[in-house]
C-alpha positions in Angstrom: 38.6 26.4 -75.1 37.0 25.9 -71.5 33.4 27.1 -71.0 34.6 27.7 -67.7 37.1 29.9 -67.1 39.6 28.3 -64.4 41.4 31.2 -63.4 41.7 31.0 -59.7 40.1 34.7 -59.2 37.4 33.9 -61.1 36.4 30.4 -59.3 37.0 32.5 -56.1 34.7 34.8 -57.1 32.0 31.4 -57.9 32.8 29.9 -54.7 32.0 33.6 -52.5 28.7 33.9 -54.5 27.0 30.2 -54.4 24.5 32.3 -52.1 23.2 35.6 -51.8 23.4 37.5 -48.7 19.8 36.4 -47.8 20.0 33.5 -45.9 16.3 33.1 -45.3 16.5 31.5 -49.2 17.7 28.3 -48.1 15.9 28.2 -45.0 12.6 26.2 -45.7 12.0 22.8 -47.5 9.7 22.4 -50.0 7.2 18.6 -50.5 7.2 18.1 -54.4 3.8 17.4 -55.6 3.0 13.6 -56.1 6.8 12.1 -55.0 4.5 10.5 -52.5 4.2 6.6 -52.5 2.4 4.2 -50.5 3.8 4.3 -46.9 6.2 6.9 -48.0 6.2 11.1 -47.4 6.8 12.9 -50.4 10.1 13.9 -51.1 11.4 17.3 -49.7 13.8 19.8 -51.6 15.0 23.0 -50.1 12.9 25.8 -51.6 16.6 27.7 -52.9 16.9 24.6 -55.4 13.6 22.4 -55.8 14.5 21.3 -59.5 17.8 19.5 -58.7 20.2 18.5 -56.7 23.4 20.9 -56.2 26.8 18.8 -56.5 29.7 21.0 -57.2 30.9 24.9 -56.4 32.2 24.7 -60.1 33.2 22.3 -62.6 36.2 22.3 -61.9 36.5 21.7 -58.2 35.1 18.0 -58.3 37.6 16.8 -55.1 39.2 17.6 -52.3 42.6 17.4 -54.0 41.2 20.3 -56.9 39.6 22.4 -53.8 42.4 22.2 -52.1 44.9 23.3 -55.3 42.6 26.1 -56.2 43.4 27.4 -52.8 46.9 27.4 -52.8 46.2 29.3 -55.7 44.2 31.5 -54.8 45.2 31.9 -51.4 48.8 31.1 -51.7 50.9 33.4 -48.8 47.5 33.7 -47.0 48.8 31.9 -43.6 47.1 28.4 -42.9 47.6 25.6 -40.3 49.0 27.4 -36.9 50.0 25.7 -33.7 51.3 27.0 -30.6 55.0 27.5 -29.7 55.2 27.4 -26.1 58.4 28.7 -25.7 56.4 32.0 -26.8 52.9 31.0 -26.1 52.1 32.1 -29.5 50.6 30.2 -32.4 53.2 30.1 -35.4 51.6 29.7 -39.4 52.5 28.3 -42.0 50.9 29.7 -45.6 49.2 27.6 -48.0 51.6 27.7 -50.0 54.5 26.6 -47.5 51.7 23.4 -46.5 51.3 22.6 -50.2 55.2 22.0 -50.4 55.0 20.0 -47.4 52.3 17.8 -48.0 54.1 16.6 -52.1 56.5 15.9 -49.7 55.0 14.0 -47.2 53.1 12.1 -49.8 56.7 10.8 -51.9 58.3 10.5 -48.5 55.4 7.4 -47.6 56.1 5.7 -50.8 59.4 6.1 -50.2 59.1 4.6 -47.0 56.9 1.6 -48.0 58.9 0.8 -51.2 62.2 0.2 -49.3 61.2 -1.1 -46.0 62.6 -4.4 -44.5 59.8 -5.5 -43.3 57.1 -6.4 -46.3 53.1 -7.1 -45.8 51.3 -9.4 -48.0 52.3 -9.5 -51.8 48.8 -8.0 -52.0 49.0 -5.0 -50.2 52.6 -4.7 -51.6 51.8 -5.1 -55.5 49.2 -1.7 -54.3 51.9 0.5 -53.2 54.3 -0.5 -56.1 51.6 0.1 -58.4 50.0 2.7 -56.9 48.4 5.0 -59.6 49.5 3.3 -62.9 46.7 0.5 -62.7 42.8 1.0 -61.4 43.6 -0.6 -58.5 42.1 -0.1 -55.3 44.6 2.2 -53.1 46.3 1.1 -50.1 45.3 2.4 -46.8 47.1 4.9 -44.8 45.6 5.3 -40.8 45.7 8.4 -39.0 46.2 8.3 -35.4 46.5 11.5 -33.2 44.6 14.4 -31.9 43.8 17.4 -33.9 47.2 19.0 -34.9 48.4 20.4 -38.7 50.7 17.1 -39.4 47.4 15.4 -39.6 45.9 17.5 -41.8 48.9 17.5 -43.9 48.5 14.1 -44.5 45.1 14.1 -45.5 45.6 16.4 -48.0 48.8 14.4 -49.0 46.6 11.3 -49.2 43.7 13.0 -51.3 45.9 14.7 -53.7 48.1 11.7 -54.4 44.8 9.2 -54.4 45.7 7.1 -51.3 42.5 6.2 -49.4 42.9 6.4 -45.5 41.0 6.0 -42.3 41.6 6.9 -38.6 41.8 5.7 -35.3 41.0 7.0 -31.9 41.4 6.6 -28.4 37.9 5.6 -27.7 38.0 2.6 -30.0 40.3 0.7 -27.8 43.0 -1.5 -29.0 41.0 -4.4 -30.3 38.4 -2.6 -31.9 42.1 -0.9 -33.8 43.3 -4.1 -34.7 39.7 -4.9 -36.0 39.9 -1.9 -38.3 43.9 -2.3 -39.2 43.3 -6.0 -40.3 40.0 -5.0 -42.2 41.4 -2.6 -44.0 45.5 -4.3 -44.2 46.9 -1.0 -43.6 50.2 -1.0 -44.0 50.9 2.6 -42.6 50.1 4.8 -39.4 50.9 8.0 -39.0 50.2 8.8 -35.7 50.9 11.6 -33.0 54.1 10.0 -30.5 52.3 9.0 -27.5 50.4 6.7 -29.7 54.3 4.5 -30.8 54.6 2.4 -27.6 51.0 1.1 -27.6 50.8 0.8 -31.2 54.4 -1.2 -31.1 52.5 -3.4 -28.2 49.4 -3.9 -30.5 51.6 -5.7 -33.4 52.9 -7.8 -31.1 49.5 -8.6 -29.6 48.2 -9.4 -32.8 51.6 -10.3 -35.5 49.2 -12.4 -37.5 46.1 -10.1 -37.7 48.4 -7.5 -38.0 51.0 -8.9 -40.5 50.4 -5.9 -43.3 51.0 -3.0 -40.5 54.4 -2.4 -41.3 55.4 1.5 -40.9 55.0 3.9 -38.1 55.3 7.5 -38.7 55.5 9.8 -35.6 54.9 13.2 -36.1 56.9 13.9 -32.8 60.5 13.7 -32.2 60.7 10.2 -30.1 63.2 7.7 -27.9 65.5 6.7 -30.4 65.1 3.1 -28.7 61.5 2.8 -30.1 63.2 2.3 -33.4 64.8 -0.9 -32.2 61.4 -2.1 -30.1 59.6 -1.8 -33.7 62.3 -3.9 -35.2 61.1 -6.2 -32.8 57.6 -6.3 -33.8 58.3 -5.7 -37.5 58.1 -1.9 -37.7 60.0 0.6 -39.4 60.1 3.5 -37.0 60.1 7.3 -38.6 60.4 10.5 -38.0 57.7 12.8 -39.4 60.3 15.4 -40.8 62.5 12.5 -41.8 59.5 11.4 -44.0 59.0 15.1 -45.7 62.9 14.9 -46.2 62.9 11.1 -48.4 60.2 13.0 -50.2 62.3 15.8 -51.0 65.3 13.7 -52.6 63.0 11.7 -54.2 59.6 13.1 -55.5 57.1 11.6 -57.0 54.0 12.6 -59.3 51.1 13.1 -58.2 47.8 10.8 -59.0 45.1 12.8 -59.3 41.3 11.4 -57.9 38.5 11.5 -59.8 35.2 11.7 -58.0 34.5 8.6 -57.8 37.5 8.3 -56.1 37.1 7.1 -52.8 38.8 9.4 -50.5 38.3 8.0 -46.6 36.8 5.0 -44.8 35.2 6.1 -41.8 34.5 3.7 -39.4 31.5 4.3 -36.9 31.3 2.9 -33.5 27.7 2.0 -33.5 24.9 2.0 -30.2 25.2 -2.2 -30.1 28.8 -2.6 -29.4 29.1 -4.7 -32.6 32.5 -4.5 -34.6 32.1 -0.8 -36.3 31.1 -0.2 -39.8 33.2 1.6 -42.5 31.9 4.0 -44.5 33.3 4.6 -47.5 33.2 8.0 -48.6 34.2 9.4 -51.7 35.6 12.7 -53.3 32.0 13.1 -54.9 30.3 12.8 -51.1 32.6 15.1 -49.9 32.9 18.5 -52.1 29.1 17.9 -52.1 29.2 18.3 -48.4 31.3 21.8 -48.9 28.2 22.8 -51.5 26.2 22.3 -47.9 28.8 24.3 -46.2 28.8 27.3 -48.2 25.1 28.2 -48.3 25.1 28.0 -45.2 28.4 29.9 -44.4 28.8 32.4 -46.9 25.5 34.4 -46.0 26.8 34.9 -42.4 30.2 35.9 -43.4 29.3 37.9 -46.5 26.6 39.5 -44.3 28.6 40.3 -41.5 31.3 41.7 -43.9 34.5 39.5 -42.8 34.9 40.2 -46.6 38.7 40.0 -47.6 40.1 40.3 -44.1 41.4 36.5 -42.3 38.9 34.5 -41.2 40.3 32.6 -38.2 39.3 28.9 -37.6 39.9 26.7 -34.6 39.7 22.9 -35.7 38.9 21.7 -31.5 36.4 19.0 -32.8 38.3 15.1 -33.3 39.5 15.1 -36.8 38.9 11.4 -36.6 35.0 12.2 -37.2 33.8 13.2 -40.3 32.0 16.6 -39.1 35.5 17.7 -38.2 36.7 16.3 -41.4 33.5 18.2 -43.5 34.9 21.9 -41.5 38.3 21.5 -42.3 37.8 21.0 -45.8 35.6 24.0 -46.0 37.9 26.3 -44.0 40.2 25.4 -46.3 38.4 26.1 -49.6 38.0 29.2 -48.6 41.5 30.0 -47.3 41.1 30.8 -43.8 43.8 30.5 -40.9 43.5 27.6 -38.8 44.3 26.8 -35.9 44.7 23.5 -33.5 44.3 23.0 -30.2 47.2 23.5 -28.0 46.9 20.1 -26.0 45.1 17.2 -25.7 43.0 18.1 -22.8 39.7 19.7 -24.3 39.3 21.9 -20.9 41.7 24.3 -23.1 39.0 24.9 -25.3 38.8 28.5 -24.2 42.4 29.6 -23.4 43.0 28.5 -26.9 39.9 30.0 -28.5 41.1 33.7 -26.7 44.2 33.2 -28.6 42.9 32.1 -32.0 39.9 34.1 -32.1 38.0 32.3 -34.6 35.2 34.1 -36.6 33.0 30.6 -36.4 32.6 27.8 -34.3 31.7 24.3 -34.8 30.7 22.6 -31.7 28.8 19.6 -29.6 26.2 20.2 -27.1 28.1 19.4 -24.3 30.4 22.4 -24.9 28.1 25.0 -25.3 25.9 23.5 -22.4 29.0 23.9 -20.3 29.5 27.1 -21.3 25.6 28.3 -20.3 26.2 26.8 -17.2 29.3 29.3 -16.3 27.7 31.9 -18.1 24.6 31.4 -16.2 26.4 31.4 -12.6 28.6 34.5 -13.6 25.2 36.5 -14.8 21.5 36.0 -14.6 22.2 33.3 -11.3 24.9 35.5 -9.8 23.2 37.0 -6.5 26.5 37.9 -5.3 26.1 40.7 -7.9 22.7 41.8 -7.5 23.1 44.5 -10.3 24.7 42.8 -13.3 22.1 39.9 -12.2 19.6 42.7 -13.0 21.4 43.7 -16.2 21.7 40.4 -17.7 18.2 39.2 -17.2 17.1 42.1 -18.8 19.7 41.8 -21.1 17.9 38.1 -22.0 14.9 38.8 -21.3 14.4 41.3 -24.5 17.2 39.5 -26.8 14.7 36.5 -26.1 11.6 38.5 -26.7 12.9 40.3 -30.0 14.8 37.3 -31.9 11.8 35.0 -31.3 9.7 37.3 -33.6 11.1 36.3 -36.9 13.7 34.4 -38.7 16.5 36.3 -38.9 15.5 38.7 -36.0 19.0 40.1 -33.8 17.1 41.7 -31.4 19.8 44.9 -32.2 20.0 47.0 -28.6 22.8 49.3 -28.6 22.9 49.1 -24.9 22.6 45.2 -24.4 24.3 44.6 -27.9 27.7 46.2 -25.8 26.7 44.4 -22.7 26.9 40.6 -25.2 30.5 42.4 -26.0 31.8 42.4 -22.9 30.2 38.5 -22.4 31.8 37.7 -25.7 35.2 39.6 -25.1 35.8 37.9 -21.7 35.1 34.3 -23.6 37.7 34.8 -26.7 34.8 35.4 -28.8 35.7 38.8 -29.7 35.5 37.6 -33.3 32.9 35.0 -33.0 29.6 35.5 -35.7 28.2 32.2 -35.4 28.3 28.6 -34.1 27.5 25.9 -35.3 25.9 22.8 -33.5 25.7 19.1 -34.3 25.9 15.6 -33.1 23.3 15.1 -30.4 20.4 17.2 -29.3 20.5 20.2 -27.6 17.8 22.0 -25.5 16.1 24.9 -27.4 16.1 27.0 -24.3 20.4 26.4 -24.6 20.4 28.0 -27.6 17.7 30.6 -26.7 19.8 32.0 -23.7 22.9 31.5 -25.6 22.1 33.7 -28.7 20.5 36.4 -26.2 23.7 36.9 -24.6 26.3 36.5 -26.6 24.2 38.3 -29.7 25.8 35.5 -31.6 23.6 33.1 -34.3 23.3 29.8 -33.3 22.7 27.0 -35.7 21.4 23.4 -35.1 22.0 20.6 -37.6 22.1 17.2 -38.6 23.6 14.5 -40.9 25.2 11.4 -40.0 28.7 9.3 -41.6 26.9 8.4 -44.1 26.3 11.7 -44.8 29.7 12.9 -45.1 28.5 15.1 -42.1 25.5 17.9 -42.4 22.7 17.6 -44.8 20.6 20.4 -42.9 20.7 23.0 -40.5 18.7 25.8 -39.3 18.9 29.7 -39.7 21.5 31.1 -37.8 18.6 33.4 -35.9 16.0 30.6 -35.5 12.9 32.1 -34.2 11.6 28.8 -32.5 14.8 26.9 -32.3 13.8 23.1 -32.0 14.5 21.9 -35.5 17.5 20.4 -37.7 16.6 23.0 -40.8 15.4 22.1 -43.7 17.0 19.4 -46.1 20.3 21.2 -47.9 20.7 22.1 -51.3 22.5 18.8 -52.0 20.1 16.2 -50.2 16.5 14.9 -50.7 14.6 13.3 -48.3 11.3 11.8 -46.9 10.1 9.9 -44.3 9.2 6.2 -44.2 5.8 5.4 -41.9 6.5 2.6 -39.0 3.4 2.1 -37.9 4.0 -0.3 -35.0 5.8 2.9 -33.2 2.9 4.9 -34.1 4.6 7.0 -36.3 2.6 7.9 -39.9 2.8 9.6 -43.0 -0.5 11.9 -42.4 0.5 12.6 -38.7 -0.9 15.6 -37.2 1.6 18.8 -37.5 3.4 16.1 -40.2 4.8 13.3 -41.7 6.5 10.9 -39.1 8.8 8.2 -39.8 12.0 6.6 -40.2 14.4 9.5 -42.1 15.4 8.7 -45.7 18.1 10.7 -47.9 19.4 10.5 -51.2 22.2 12.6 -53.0 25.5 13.3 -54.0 26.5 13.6 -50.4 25.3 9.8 -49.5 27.5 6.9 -49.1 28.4 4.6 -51.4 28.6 1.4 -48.8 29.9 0.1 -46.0 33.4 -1.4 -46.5 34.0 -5.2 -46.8 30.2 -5.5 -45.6 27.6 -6.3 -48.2 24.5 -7.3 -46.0 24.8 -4.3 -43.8 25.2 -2.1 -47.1 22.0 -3.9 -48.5 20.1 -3.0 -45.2 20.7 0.4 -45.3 21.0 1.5 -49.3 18.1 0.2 -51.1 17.6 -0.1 -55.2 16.6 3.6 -55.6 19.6 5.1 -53.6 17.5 5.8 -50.5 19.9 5.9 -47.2 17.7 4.6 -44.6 19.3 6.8 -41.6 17.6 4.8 -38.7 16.2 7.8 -36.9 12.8 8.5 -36.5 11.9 12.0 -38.2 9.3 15.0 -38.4 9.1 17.3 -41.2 7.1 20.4 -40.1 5.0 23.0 -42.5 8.4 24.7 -43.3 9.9 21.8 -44.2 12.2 21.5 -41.5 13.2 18.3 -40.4 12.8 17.7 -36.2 14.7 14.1 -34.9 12.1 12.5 -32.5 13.3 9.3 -31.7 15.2 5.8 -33.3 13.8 2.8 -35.3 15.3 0.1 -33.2 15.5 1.6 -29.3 11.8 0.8 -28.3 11.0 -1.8 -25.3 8.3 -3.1 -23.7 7.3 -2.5 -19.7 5.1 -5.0 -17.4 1.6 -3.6 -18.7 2.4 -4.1 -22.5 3.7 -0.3 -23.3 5.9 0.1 -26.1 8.5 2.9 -24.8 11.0 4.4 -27.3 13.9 5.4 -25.0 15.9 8.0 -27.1 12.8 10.3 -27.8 12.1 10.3 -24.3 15.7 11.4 -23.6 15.6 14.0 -26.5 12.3 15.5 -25.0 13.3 15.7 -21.6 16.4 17.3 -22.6 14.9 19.6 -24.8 12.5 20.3 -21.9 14.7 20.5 -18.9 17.8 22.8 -19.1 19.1 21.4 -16.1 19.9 17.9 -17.3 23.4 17.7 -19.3 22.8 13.8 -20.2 20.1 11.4 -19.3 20.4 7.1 -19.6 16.5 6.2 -20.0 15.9 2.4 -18.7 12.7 0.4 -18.5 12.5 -3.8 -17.5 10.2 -5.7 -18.9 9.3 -7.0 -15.3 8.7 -3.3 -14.2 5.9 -0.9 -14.8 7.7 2.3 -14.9 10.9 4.2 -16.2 13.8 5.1 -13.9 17.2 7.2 -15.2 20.9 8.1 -14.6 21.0 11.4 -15.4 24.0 14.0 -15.4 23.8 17.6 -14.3 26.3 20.2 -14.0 27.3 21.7 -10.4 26.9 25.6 -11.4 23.5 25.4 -12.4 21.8 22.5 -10.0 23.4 25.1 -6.7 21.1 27.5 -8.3 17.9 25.1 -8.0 19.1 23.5 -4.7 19.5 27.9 -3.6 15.9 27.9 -5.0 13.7 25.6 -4.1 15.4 24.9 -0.7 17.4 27.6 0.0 20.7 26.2 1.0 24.2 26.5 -0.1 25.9 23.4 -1.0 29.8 23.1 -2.1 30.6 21.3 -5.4 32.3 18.0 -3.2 28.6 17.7 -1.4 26.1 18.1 -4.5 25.4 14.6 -5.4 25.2 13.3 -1.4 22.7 15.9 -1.3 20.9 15.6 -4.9 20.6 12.0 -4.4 18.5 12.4 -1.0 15.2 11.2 -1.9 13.5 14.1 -0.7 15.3 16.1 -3.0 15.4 13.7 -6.1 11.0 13.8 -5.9 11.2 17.4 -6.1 13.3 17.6 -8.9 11.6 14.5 -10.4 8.5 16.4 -10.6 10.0 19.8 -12.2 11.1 17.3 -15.0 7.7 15.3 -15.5 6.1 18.7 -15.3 8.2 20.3 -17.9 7.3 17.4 -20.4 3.1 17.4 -19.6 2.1 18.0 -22.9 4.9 16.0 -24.8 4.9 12.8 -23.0 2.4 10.0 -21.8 2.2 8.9 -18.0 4.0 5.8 -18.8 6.7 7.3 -20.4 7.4 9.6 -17.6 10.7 9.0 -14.7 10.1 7.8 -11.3 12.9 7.6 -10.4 16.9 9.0 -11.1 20.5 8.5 -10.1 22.5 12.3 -10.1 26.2 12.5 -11.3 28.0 14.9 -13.0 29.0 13.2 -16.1 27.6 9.4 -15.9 28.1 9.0 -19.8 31.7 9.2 -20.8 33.5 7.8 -23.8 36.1 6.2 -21.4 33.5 3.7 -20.3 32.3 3.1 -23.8 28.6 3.2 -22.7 28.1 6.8 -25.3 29.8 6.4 -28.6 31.8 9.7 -29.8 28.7 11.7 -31.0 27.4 11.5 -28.0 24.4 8.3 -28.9 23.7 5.6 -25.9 25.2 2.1 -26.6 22.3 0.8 -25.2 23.3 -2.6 -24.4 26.3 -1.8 -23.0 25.1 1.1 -20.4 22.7 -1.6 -19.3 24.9 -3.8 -18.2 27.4 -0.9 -16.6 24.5 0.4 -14.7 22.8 -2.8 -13.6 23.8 -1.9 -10.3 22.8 1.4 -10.0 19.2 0.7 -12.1 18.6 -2.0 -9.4 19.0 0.2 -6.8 16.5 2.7 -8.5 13.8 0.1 -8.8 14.6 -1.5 -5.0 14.2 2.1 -3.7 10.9 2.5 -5.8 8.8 5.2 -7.5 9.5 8.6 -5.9 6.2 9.4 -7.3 3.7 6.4 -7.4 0.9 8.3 -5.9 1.4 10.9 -8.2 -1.4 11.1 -11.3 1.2 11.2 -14.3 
């Protein structure tokens, strides 16, 4: 007889109460006494569990494939992944129970596929699928190629329940960064949206040697019948999705259950030095430890805000092919809620699809919720064309400000202003909306300040990397002094290593400094095919060496100040550390979307490209030289040099006390998105790829320094 009782009910029942409602007890981080060693912090805990590390909801939930069971269930004709019919312009459901059937389907439909296809990859890879779940032998490797969309989804739930290991690809990597990660991993299968077929068809016969295992595409779109005969060509079986699910049907096949040890992805990272990325290998164990994160920090705000029994509506708009989509989807579907994906490609649908879905929570990147304080912004507190809701709203923000800064947890309730943030929230699709999520990059605290004030909504700022399998802290909801990542979760430890040649120590004033270290069931196991880089960053004890430069504060909340490796030296012998310069003026200046920091050895000051967003900079322009300039004219006129010293000095003067002389701009380039992913200079969460912006900017950055210092004669 089980200890634990495995009825679905009663787990459901474990996984709604891993928390209390009180989420101010897993809100701080606790040192524990002498974990210290010599050039090392001592180790941090969160306070809710200081006496161990939290790996599972409940014994029986140990992977994805078990979480994912339990909810079909529990939550069986609940609806689950939706997508929109635009013959109707409505988003059609199916239930978990209708997915589960597709996805056995799907899964004996592949191996179906791969058993009796024409075309063979190495007696290797073969001798996998043939054998697949009756020896120990590593899986083979399905890849995933398409935006976010429920056939996706239903194959990675196909892929975990049936033990195949997979990995994905995406648009940013370009093609031969995909054939780098095809022939390191010999996948044999893609399964991949149908614009993908004719470039993928053109890759295998780019590469036909490199590529010789990369036999099957599977399109989850109907397609040209003649791509069938154009993959024959390059030795690919072409498929339908449905025609997949259908060979599954006839022929079925029994599942192979993971253990967790199994490894369930390979994520591959595309990292700041425009090196071949590293795959992590993540495995079942890393990942339901990440849904342990996920719940106590989710549970309190929907228990709280009494969501209870009713649907909770998620909207996956995040790339599935990263693995803090991957972490939400997992957790949304633990605990049975209806999700939806985005209607297109094109992320500007991001609110025409979130007034459709209206999802309870949203998970989000700084860039979105930047762009959506800009328009709120020009619609409100900056909109002199309405004198009187301009009044409204800045009183409106002015006391939500006031009132939620007091205390952890503080609303700042206002039955007035609370129905004012309605209206805000109502016009936006965030009828539903209790809180949001934020990760990836950094985000100015005065971003989230404004944004909680008006939308009454809690905002919550983490961090956690690949290696991580996504988040491993994040802050209260209603942060009083927003700033922070949180403290570490319930299933992480970590402390910071000293490095004192960037000045950074272990008995720093306001606390420990250093190069961020975490260990835990949500860690990594290694990097695939890639010993030495595995050694670098995992050492004997388990410690993850994350590469960014950390502070813990007196609450044991961790704050990301800069990286290990991004320092340089100018003409007088200062050491600059680029990113923390970047994270400071952002965090300091609302008006900067992005910033490119650059320094040359033969100079003796900084220059920067830096983005800015047309809504708010009219407002300064209206401001501090009261004209009116249309969207088509703002960077002629921004990149005047009268105007770039005036707004050169707003951004030195908002970082006085945080940043030396030296490491203070002199001079910047103005555009409205100089970053993008297309020109590979950022990667996808939003990091500079420093060598590479350097050389796509040398240009530009020469110009800066043959124009000069806009503010030599200025005492920085």
């Amino acid at each position: 007889m089980s200890l634990y009782p495995n009825d679905p009910q009663h787990i459901e029942a474990i996984v709604s109460a891993v928390v209390t409602e009180d989420e101010s007890l897993i809100s701080y981080g606790i040192p524990l006494p002498n974990t210290d060693q010599p050039g090392y912090s001592n180790i941090y805990r969160n306070k809710y569990s200081p006496d161990k590390l939290l790996e599972t909801i409940h014994p029986s939930l140990d992977t994805f494939a078990a979480t994912f069971k339990h909810s079909v269930a529990a939550h069986g004709d609940k609806l689950c992944f939706g997508s929109l019919d635009p013959s109707t312009n409505t988003y059609q459901y199916e239930t978990y129970k209708q997915i589960d059937n597709r996805r056995k389907n799907f899964a004996a439909g592949m191996f179906y596929v791969l058993k009796n296809n024409k075309f063979q990859p190495s007696p290797e890879v073969q001798q996998k699928i043939q054998n697949h779940g009756k020896t120990d032998e590593e899986s083979f490797i399905v890849s995933l190629f398409s935006h976010n969309r429920k056939e996706w989804c239903i194959t990675d739930v196909a892929c975990s329940t049936y033990s195949i290991l997979n990995t994905a690809l995406y648009d940013t990597l370009g093609p031969k960064t995909s054939e780098y990660i095809l022939s390191t991993t010999k996948s044999p299968i893609i399964v991949c949206s149908g614009d993908k077929l004719r470039s993928l068809i053109d890759l295998k016969l780019t590469y036909p040697t490199e590529l010789v295992n990369l036999t099957t595409l599977v399109s989850m779109d109907d397609f040209d019948s003649s791509l069938i005969g154009e993959g024959e060509k390059a030795g690919l079986a072409v498929h339908a999705f449905h025609q997949v699910e259908i060979f599954g049907k006839i022929n079925p096949v029994d599942e192979v259950p993971p253990t967790p040890q199994t490894p369930y992805s390979i994520s591959f990272t595309s990292g700041t030095t425009g090196a071949n990325p590293k795959g992590v290998i993540l495995s079942h164990k890393n990942g339901v430890a990440s849904l342990v994160f996920c719940l106590t920090k989710n549970n309190s705000r929907y228990n709280q805000d009494k969501i209870g029994d009713n649907p909770t509506n998620y909207y996956s708009f995040l790339p599935l092919a990263h693995i803090y989509e991957r972490m939400n989807i997992n957790f949304a579907l633990l605990r049975g809620f209806k999700i939806g994906f985005p209607s297109t490609t094109n992320p500007a649908n991001f609110l025409t699809d979130v007034q459709v879905i209206k999802p309870h929570g949203l998970l989000l990147v700084p860039r979105v919720l930047t762009k959506i304080e800009s328009t709120l912004k020009s619609q409100t507190i900056h909109n002199s064309e309405k004198p009187v809701l301009q009044y409204l709203f800045k009183k409106l923000v002015d006391y939500k400000v006031k009132e939620q800064s007091k205390h952890d947890g503080a609303r700042g309730e206002s039955f007035f202003y609370d129905k004012l943030s309605g209206l805000i929230r109502k016009k936006l699709g965030f009828d539903n909306v209790i809180s949001i999520g934020c990760g990836s990059a950094p985000i100015s605290p005065d971003t989230i300040k404004f944004l909680k004030a008006i939308l009454s909504v809690g905002i919550s700022q983490g961090y956690g990397l690949t290696e991580s399998f996504a988040g491993i802290c994040s802050t209260p909801s209603f942060d009083s002094n927003p700033g922070s990542c949180g403290p570490p979760s319930v299933t992480c430890e970590v402390r910071v290593r000293e490095i004192p040649e960037m000045n950074y120590h272990i008995n720093d004033e306001g606390g420990p400094r250093g190069e961020l270290q975490l260990r835990g069931p949500q860690i990594f196991s290694g990097y695939y095919k890639n010993a030495e880089e595995t050694a670098k960053a995992l050492d004997k004890d388990g410690w993850f060496s994350t590469g960014d430069v950390a502070k813990i504060d007196e609450l044991g909340r961790i704050h990301i100040i800069d990286r290990v490796k991004n320092f340089f030296k100018l003409a007088q012998g200062e050491y600059i550390s680029p990113e923390k310069i970047e994270n400071i003026y952002l965090s300091c200046f609302p008006l900067l979307s992005q910033i490119f920091v650059h320094g040359d050895s033969l100079q003796t000051y900084l220059v920067a490209i830096v983005g800015i967003e047309p809504e708010s900079i009219k407002g300064w322009i209206k401001k501090n030289f009261g004209d009116s300039v249309n969207d088509k004219d703002i960077l002629d006129y921004m990149n005047n040099p009268k105007v770039k010293t005036v707004f050169v000095k707003a951004m030195n003067k908002s970082v006085d006390p945080l940043l030396h002389g030296f490491e203070k701009v002199h001079n910047v380039l103005f555009d409205f998105e100089p970053l993008k992913l297309s020109d590979d200079v950022i990667t996808p969460t939003m990091k500079v790829k420093r060598p590479i912006a350097k050389r796509f900017f040398s240009k530009q950055l020469e110009a800066l320094y043959e124009e000069g210092s806009l503010i030599r004669s200025e005492k920085l």
